[in-house]
C-alpha positions as CSV (number, residue, x, y, z in Angstrom):
1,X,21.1,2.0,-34.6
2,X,23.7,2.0,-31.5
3,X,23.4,6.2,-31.5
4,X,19.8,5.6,-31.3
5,X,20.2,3.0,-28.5
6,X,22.3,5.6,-26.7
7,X,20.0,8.2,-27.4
8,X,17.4,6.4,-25.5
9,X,19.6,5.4,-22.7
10,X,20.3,8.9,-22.4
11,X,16.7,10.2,-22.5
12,X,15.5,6.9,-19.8
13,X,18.0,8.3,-17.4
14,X,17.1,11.7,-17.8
15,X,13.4,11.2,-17.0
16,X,14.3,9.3,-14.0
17,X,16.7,11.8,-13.0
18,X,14.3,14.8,-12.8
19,X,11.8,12.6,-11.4
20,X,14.3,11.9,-8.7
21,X,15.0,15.3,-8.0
22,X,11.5,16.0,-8.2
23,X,10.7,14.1,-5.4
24,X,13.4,14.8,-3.3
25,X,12.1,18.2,-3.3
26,X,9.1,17.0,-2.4
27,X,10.4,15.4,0.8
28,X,12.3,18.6,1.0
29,X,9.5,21.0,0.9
30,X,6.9,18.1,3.2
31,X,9.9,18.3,6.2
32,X,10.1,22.1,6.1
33,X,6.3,22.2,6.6
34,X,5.7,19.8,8.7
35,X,8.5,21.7,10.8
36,X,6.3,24.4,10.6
37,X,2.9,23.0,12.0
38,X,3.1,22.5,16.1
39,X,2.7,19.3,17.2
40,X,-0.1,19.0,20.0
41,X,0.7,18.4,23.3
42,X,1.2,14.8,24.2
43,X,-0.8,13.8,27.3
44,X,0.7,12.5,30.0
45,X,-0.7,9.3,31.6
46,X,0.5,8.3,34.9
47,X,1.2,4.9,36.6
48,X,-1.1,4.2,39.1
49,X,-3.9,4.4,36.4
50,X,-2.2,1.6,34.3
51,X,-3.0,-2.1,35.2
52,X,-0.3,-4.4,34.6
53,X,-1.2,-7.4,32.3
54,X,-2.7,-10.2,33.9
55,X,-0.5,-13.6,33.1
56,X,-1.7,-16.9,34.1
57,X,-0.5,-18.9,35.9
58,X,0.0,-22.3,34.8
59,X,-0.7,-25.7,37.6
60,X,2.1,-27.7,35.5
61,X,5.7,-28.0,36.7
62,X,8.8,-27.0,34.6
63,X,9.7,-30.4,34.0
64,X,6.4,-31.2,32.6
65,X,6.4,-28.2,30.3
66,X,10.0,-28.5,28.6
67,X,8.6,-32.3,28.1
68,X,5.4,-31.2,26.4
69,X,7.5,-28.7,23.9
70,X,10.5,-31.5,23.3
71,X,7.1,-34.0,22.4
72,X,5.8,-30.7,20.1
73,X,9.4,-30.0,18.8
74,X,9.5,-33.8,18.4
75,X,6.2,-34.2,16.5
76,X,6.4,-31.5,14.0
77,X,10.2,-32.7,12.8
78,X,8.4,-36.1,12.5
79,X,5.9,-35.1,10.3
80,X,7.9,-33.4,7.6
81,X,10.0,-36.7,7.1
């Protein structure tokens, strides 16, 4: 029974071995192509045509802000109590 048990061990690993090695040369044989094919050329776009992201601007005051997140932060620790 144990030399069958080792038998098997034996046999799992193998199969997971070659499948191993199997892929490997897959990945293997996939870089060397895809070395192979040119890459197209990248197009270039320049800065004057790219708009920076508008951000809005906010009427409250830093003081009223960090008081609205401490009474969020303050809330939310409340509630899982």
């Amino acid at each position: 029974m144990l030399v069958d048990g080792v038998r098997l061990l034996v046999l799992g690993m193998g199969m997971v071995f070659a499948f191993l090695l199997l892929l490997y040369g897959c990945v293997l044989l996939l870089g060397q192509l895809m070395a192979r094919i040119p890459l197209p050329e990248t197009i270039s776009i320049t800065s004057s045509r790219i708009k920076p992201p508008v951000v809005p601007r906010s009427s409250a005051s830093e003081g009223e802000v960090i008081a609205v997140i401490s009474a969020a932060v303050r809330e939310y620790r409340d509630r899982d109590r």
